[in-house]
N, C-alpha and C positions, 0 to 999 in steps of 0.2 A: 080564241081571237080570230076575227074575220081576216081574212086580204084586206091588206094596205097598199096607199097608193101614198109610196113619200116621192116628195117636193127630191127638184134637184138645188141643193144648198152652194154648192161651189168651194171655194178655196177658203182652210178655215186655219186659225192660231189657235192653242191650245192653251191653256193657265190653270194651275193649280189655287188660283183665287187668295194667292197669299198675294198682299200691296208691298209687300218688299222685295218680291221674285221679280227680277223684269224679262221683259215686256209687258207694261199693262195694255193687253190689247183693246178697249175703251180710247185710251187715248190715244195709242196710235193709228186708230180706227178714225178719231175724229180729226188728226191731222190730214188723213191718207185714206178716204172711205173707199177709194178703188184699190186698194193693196189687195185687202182678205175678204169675206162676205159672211162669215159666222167664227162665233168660238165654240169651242169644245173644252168643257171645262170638266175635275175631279172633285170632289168634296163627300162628306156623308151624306150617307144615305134618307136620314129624315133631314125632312125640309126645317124644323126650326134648328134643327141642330145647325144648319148649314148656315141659318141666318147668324146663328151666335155664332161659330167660330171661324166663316170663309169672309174675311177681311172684304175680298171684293162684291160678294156674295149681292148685296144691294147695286151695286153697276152694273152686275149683270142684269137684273131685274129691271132694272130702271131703261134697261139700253135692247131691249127686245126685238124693237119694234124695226130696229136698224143694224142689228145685230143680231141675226137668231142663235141661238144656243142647244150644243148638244152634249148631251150628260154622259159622263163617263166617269163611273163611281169607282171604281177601283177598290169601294169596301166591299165587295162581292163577292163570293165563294162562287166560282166555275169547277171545283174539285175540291179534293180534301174529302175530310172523312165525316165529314155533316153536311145535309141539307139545309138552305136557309130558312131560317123560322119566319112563320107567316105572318109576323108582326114586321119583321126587317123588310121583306116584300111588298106589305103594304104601307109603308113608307117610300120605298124605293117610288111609288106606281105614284104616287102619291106627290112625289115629288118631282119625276116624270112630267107630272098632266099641269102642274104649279108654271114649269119654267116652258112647256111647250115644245119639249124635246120632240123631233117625231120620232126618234128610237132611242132607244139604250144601249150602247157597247162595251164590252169587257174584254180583257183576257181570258182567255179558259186556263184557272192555275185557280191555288186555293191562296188566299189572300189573306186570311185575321183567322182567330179562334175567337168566338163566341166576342168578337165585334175590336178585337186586338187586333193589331196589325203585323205580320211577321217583320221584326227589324228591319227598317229600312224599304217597307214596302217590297222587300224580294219575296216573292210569291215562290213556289212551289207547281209547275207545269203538271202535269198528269204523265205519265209513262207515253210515248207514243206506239201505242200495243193494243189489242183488242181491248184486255183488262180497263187499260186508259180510258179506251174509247167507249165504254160502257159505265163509266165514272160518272166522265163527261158529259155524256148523253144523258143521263139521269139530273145531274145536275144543270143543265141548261134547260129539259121540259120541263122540270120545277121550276123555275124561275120566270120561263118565258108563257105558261100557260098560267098563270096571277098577273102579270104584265098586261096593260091595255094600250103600252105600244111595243113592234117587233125589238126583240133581244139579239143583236147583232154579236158575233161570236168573234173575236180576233183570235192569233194565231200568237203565241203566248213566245215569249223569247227565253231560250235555252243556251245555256254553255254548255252543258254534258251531253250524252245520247245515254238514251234509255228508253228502248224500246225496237223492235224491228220495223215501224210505218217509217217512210217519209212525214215530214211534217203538210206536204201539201198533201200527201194522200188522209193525213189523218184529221185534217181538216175539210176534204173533200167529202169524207164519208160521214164526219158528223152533223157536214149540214144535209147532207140526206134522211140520218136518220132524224133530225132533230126539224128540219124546213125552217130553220132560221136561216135570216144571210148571215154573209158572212164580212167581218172588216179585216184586210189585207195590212200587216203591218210592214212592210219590204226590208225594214233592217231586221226585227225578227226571224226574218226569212235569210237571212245572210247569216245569223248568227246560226239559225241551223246547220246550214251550207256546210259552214266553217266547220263546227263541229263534227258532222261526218265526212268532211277532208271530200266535198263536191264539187262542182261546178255549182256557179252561183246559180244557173239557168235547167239545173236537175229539178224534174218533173213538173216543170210547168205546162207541157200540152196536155196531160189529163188534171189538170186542174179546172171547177169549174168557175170559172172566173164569171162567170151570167148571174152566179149568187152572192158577188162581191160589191157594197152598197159603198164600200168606205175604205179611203188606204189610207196610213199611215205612211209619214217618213219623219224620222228623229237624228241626232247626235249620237255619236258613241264612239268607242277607243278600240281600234284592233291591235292586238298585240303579238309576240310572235314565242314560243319554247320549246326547247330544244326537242322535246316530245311532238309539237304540234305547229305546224306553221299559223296557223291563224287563230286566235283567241277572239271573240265578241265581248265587249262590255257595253250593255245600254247605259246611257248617260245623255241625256234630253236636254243639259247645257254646253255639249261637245258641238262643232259643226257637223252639218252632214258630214260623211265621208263619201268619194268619187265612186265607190261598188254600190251606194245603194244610190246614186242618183241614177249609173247605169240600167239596173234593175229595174229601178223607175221607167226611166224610158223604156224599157222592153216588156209589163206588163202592162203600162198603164192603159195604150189602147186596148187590150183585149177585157177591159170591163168597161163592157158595154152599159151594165144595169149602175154604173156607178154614181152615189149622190152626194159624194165630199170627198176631196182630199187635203188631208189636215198632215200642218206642218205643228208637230210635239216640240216648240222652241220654246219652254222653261228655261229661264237664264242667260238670253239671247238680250244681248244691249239691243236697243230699238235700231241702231244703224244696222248691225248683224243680220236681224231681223228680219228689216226690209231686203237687202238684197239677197236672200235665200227666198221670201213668198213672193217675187221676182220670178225667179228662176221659175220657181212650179209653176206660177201664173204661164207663163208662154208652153210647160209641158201639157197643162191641164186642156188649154182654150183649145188646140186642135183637136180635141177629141172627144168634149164634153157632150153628154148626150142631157137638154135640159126636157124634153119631156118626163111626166109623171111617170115611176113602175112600181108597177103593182107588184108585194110581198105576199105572199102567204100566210095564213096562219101555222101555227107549230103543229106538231103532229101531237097525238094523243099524251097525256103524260105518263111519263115510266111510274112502276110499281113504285121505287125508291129505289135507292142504295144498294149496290152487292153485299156481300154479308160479311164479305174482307176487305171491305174499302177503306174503311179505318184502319187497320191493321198496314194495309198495304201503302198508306198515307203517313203513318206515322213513322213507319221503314223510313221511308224517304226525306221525313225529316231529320233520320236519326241520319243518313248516309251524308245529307250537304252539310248538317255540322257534326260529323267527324266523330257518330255514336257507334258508326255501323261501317262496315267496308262497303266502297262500291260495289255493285254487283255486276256492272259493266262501266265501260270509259274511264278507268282509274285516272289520266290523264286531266280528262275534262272536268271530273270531279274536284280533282284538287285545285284545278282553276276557280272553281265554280267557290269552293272554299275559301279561298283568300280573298275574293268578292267579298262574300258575306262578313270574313272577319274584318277588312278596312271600315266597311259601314256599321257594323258593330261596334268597334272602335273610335270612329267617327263620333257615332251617335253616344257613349260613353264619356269619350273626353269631353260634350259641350255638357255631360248634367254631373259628372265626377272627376273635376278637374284637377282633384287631389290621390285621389286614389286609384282609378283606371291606369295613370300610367308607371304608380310604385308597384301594383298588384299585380298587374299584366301590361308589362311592359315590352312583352315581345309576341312573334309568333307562339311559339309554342304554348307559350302561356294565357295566349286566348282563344289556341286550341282546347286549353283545357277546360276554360271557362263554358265556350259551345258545346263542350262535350260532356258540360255535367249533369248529374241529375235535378239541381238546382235550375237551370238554363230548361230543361225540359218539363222538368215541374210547374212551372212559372207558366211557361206557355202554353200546354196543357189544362188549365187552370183559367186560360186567359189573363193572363195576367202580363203587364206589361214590362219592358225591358229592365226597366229600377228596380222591380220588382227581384227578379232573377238574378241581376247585380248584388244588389244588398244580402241575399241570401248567402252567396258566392263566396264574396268577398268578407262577410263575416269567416264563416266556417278558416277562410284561408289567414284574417289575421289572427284566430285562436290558434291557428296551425304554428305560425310563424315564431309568434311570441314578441314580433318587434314591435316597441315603443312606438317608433316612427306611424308603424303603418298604422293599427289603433288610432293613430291621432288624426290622418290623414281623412282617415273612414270615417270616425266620429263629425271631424268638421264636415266632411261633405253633406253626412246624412241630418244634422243639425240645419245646415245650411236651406236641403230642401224642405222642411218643416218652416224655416221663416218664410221661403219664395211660394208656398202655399198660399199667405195669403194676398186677396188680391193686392196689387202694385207692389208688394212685396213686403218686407217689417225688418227692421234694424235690431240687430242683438249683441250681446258680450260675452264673446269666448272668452277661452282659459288663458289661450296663448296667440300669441303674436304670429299668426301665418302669413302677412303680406308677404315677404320674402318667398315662403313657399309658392305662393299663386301666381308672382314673377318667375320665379323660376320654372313654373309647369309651361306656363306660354314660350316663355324663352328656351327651352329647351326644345318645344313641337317647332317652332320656327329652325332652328339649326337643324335639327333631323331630319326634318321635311326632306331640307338642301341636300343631305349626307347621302337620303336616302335617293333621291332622283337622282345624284352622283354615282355613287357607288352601287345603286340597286339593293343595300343593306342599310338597317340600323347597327348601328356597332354596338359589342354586347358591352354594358356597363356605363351604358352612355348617363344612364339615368340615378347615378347615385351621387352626382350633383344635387338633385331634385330631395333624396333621402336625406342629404347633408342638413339641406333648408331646413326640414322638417324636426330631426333632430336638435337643432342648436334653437331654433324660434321660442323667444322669452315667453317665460311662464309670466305674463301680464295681462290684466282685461284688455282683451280688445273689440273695439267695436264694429262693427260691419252691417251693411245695408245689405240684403240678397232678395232677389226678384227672379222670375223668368223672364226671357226676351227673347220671344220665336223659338222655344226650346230651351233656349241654353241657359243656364245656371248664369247667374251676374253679381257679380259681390263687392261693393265698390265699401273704400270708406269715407268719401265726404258724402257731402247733400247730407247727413243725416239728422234724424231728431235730437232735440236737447237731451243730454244726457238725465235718464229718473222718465223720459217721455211713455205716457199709457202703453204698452203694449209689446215695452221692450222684452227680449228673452235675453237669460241669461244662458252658454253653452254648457259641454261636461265640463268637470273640472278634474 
C-alpha cells in the first residue's frame, strides 16, 4: 500500500450499531450536528453480514454524507495463535472501501477463534515481551499489507503484567517495525499504569506520539485489593473517570499527526453523552491540527507466525481461565479472573436461566467450569459459549444424580431448540417451571443487593431456586421462547391455540 494522506475527521461517538444501546448517535447527531463530527462504529467483518445483523447498520449508510464513519471490527485477530484467512481479509477490505472508512483500527489482542468471539468480547493482549512483539508484528503486516486503507494499531487494555516492555514502549516499537500508525487508547493506558503500580505519566517522552492518528477515551471501574491498590476494568457504559481525563490533557497536545478523537460511550443516555463530547470538544479544538498527514505504507510482510505462537497463545488462555498458574502477576491474574468469570456468568444467566445458577452457582464453581476441558474444547473448536455450557453442564448433572438439576438443563436446552426458530415457537413441557423462572430472577435481584453489600454471595442462597425446581407439578405446560438481543424469553401468554402447527412437545 502507497502513503496515505487521511482527512482530519474530528470529535467522534462510537456505537456498536445495536438500536437498543444508547446513544443512537444518528439522532443525536441530527438534534445537535455540532456536538460530534463522525462515528466509529464495531460490527462484522463482511459487509452483508453487517447488513443482516447490525440493527443500525443501514443509518449508518444512509447518513455518510454528514456523518463519516470509521470501522472498528473488533472481529480481528492482532494476536493469538492464527493468522487471518484471506477470505476474512477480503471481506474486511471489502467492507472498509463499502462504508469509506479512511483506516481501520484494532486492538492488538487476539479476539475469536475461527470467527468465535472469546466470551464477552475479552480478548487476550500478546505478552508485552519481544516473543509478544514478534506475534504482533506478524500479525498486523498480514492484515495491513491486503488492506487498501492504513491498519491503525491501538494499545490493547490489560489487568495483568506479562511481560518486561512498557506498554508504550511496546507499542512504540511495533509501529516501527510494522509503519502502521498508531490509535492511543488513554484508559488503556491507565489500566497498564495500574497494573505495574506506575505513575500514570511513566514513559510518555519516548513515546512516539507523531505516529498516533487516533485516541480513545472510554468508562471504566477502578477498584482497590488488598494486594493492589488500583484495579482497571473497561466498561464503555461507566463515566469517564477524572485519571484518564487528566491523561487526556497531558498527551493530547503532543499528537500532532492526530485525525480523531473518539469518545467509546456505549450506554451513555443522550444527556450523559452530550456533556462528556462537551468536555472533549474544548480539549480537542486547541490543538487540533486539520491539515492532511500523510501515512505510510506498511513495511514488507513477515514470513508468518513463530513456530510457538500457538503454543504460547493457548498458555495464556489456559492462565486467564484458571487451566494454568500464572507465570507472573498472580495478583493481577486473579483480577483479570473474576472479570472474565462475571461476564461469563452474565452471559449464561441471559441463555440458561435455569441452570447456570443451580450448576454453578458460585465462584468456585465457575472456576471450574473455565477451567474445564469442556470450556477449552469448545473454544478450541470454535465453538461458541452454549456450546461449552451444554457439554459442562451435562457431564456435571450425570455427576450429581439430582432430579432437580436434569430437569433444569433439560428445560433450558429444550427451550433453545424452540427460540431457534425465527420469532420464536411455543411448546409443552412435562412440568410446570413458571415458579422456577420467578424464582431464578427473584433470587439474581436479591443477591445482586447482598452482594454489593456484603461484597459476598452467601453460600446456599440458591436452594430456594432448587426448592422451585423440585416441587413444579408434573403437568403440560406451555410456553412461548424466542431470543431478544441474546437473551433466552419464555413467556406464557401471547401464545398459539393449543394443537397450533408447529407446536413442540418437551422431555417428559
Amino acid at each position: 500500500m502507497d502513503a496515505r494522506a487521511l482527512p482530519f475527521l474530528g470529535l467522534g461517538l462510537s456505537s456498536n450499531l445495536d438500536p437498543a444501546v444508547e446513544p443512537d448517535p444518528w439522532a443525536l447527531h441530527a438534534a445537535e450536528p455540532e456536538l460530534f463530527d463522525l462515528v466509529e462504529y464495531s460490527a462484522p467483518l463482511s459487509l452483508e453480514v453487517a447488513e443482516r445483523e447490525a440493527g443500525l447498520f443501514g443509518a449508518l449508510m444512509a447518513n455518510r454524507a454528514r456523518l463519516p464513519a470509521l470501522f472498528h471490527p473488533v472481529h480481528l485477530n492482532l494476536a493469538g495463535p492464527d493468522l487471518e484467512p484471506a477470505g476474512r481479509l477480503a471481506a474486511l477490505d471489502a467492507h472498509a472501501r463499502a462504508v469509506g472508512s479512511p483506516w481501520v483500527g484494532n486492538d492488538v489482542a487476539w479476539w475469536h477463534v475461527r470467527g468465535q468471539a472469546l466470551p464477552g468480547y475479552l480478548y487476550l493482549p500478546p505478552p508485552f515481551s519481544e516473543a509478544g512483539l514478534e506475534v504482533a508484528a506478524a500479525h498486523a503486516l498480514h492484515v495491513a499489507s491486503v488492506l487498501s486503507v492504513p491498519l491503525a494499531l491501538e494499545n490493547p487494555v490489560v489487568v495483568r503484567r506479562e511481560g518486561s516492555l512498557h506498554v508504550l514502549d511496546f507499542m512504540g516499537r511495533l509501529h516501527a517495525r510494522t509503519g502502521c500508525p498508531l490509535v492511543l487508547d488513554v484508559g488503556h493506558l491507565v489500566a497498564a499504569q495500574l497494573a505495574s503500580g506506575l505513575p500514570l505519566e511513566s514513559g510518555i517522552d519516548g513515546f512516539p506520539f507523531e505516529a498516533v492518528i487516533e485516541v480513545h477515551v472510554a468508562g471504566a471501574v477502578i477498584t482497590r485489593t488488598p494486594e493492589r491498590r488500583h484495579v482497571y476494568m473497561d466498561d464503555h457504559g461507566q463515566p469517564l473517570r477524572s485519571e484518564v481525563l487528566a491523561l487526556l490533557a497531558e498527551v493530547l497536545p503532543r499528537c500532532r499527526a492526530l485525525r480523531a478523537l473518539v469518545f467509546e460511550g456505549d450506554g451513555h443516555p443522550p444527556s450523559a453523552a452530550r456533556k462528556t463530547l462537551a468536555t472533549l470538544r474544548t480539549m480537542l479544538e486547541p490543538v487540533a491540527e486539520r491539515a492532511p498527514v500523510n501515512v505510510p505504507g506498511p513495511r514488507d510482510p513477515a514470513p508468518g507466525l513463530p513456530a510457538d505462537a500457538a503454543d504460547a497463545a493457548w498458555h495464556g488462555f489456559d492462565v486467564v481461565h484458571g487451566r494454568a498458574a500464572a507465570d507472573e502477576d498472580a495478583v493481577g491474574t486473579r483480577a483479570e479472573q473474576g472479570l472474565r468469570l462475571a461476564v461469563t456468568a452474565e452471559a449464561l444467566d441471559a441463555r440458561w436461566p435455569l441452570s447456570r445458577p443451580l450448576l454453578a452457582p458460585s465462584r468456585h464453581a465457575l472456576e471450574r467450569f473455565l477451567a474445564s476441558d469442556a470450556f477449552r474444547d469448545a473454544f478450541a473448536a470454535g465453538q461458541p459459549l452454549d456450546a461449552a455450557w451444554a457439554s459442562w453442564a451435562r457431564s456435571e448433572v450425570r455427576a450429581s444424580g439430582a432430579p432437580e438439576l436434569a430437569t433444569a438443563l433439560a428445560f433450558d436446552t429444550w427451550a433453545h431448540g424452540l427460540a431457534r426458530s425465527p420469532g420464536g415457537r411455543s411448546g409443552v413441557f412435562a412440568a410446570d417451571l413458571g415458579e422456577a423462572l420467578f424464582a431464578a430472577r427473584a433470587l439474581r435481584r436479591h443477591l445482586a443487593s447482598r452482594a454489593l453489600a456484603e461484597g459476598v454471595v452467601p453460600e446456599g442462597a440458591l436452594e430456594g431456586l432448587a426448592q422451585t425446581v423440585r416441587r413444579a407439578p408434573t403437568r403440560p405446560w406451555r410456553v412461548h421462547a424466542r431470543w431478544s438481543r441474546g437473551r433466552l424469553e419464555v413467556g406464557e401468554r401471547g401464545l398459539d391455540p393449543p394443537g397450533a402447527p408447529g407446536e413442540t412437545s418437551g422431555p417428559t
